[in-house]
VODREN-187284 format. One line per 2 residues: their letters; for each residue z, y, x of C-alpha. Coordinates in Angstrom, 2 decimals. Last residue first. Layout:
BEGIN
a	Z/Y/X ~ ... .
***
This chain:
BEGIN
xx	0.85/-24.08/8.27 ~ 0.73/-20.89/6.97 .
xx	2.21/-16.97/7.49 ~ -0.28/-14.99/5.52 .
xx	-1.31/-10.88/6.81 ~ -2.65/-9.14/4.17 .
xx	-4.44/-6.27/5.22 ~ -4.67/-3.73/2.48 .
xx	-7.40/-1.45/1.82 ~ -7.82/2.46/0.49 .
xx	-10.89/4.33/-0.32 ~ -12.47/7.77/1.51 .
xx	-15.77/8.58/-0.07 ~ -18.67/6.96/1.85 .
xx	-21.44/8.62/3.78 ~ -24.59/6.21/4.55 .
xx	-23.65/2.72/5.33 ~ -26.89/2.38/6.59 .
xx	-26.02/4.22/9.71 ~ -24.06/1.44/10.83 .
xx	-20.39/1.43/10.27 ~ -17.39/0.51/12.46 .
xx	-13.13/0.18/12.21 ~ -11.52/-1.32/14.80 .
xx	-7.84/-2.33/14.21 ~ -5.15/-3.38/16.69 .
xx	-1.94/-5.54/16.42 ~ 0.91/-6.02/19.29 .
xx	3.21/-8.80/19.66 ~ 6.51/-6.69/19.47 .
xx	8.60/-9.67/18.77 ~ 8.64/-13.79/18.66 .
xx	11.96/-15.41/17.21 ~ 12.69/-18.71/17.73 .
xx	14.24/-22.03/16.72 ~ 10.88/-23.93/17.04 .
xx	8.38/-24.67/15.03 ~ 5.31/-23.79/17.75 .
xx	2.36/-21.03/16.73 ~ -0.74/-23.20/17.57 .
xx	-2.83/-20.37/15.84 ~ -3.25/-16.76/15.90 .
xx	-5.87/-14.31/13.69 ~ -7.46/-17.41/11.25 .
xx	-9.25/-16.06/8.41 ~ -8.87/-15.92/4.82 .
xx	-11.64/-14.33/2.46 ~ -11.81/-11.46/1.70 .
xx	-13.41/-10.17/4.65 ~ -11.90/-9.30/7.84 .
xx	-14.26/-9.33/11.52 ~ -11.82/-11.02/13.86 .
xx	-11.36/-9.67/17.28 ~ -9.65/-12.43/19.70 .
xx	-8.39/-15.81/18.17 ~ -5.02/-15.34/19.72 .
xx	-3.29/-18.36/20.66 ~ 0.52/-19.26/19.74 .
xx	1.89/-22.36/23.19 ~ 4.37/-19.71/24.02 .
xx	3.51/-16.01/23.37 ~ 3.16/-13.67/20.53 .
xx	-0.52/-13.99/20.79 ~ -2.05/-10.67/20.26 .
xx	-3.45/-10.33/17.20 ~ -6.76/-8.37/17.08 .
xx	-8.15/-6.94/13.80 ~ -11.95/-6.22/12.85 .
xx	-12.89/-3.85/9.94 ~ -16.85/-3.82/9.52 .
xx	-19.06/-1.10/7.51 ~ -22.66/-1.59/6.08 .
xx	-21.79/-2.40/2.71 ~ -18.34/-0.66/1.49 .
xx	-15.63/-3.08/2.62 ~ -14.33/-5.94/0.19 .
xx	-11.18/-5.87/-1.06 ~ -8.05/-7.22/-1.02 .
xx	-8.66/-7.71/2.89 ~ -7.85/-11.08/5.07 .
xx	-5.73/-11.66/7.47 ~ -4.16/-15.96/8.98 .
xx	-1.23/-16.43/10.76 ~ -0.84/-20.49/11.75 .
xx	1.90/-22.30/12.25 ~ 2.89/-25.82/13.45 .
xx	5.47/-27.70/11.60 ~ 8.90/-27.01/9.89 .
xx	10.91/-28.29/12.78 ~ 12.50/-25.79/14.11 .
xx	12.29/-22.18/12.07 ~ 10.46/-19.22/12.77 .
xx	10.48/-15.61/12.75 ~ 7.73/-13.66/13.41 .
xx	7.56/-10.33/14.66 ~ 4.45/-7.91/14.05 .
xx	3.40/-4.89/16.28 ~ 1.59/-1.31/15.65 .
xx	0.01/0.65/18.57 ~ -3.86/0.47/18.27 .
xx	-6.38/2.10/16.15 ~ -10.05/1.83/17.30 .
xx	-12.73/3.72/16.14 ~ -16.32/3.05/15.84 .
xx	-18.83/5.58/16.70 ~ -21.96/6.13/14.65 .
xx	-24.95/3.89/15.26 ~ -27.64/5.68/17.79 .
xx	-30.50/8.24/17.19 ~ -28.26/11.05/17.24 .
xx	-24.88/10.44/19.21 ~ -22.29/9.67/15.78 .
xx	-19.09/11.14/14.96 ~ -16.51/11.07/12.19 .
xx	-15.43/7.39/11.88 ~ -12.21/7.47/10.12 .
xx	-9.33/5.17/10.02 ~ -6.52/6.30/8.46 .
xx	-3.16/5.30/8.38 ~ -1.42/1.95/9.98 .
xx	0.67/1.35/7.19 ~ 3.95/-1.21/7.68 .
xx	4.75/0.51/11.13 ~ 5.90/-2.28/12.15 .
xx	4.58/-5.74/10.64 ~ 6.73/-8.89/9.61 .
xx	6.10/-12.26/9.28 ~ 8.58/-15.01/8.15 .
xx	10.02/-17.80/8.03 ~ 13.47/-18.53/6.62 .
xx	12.11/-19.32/3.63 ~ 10.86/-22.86/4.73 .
xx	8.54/-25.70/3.50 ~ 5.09/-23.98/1.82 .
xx	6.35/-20.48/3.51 ~ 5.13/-17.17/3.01 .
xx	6.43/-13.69/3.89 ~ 3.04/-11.09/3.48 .
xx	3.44/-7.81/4.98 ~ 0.85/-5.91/4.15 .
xx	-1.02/-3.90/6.68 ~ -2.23/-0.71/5.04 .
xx	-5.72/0.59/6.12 ~ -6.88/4.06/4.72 .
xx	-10.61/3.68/5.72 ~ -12.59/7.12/5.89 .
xx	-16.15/7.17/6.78 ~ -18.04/10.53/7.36 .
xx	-21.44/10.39/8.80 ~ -23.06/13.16/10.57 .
xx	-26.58/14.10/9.54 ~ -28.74/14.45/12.76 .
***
């Protein structure tokens, strides 16, 4: 069996945005995540995804601006055959997490319903899977943001 190397140095972003207020905003701890590399495989069978967990994002809001919504996406595309996913947790209150998203480029909703109120939500916690089948083949190590987008 030929092992296959994949390296994915993932940087969240942190993105402030606003349409009404710029007293809203995201933020992400740590700000890069590191690498992501998928170094084993069981013969016969897709190699191994990996899963990096620990970081967090706060948001702070601002009454009566509107419902929120935090949207990722990459600003790039992934090498065919591989798939980044990210879980939001919901950072409580009414805020839903859509579960494991698969990123692309474009958009895509991570937690919704987030209520305009006077508040600050912290340590909501942020993972990252990173998987390749084995038609991916090897790939050189390349770099990718996550942008994460504060929106109504």
């Amino acid at each position: 069996m030929k092992l296959r190397r994949f390296a994915l140095v993932g940087t969240a972003l942190l993105l402030s945005w606003s349409r009404v207020a710029a007293a809203q905003s995201i933020s992400v701890s740590p700000a890069s995540v590191g690498t992501l590399r998928i170094t084993a495989a069981v013969a016969g069978q897709e190699p191994t995804a990996v899963v990096l967990s620990g970081g967090h994002y706060t948001l702070r809001m601002k009454k009566n601006q509107g419902i929120r919504t935090i949207t990722a996406r990459l600003n790039a595309p992934l090498p065919a055959g591989t798939t980044l996913t990210i879980t939001l947790a919901s950072p409580g209150g009414t805020a839903q997490s859509a579960g494991p998203v698969a990123l692309s480029t474009s958009a895509r909703d991570v937690v919704t319903n987030i209520p305009n109120s006077n508040k600050n939500y912290s340590a909501a916690t942020i993972s990252y899977r990173i998987e390749a089948t084995t038609d991916a083949g090897v790939i050189a190590s390349r770099s990718v943001s996550v942008m994460l987008t504060l929106d109504n």
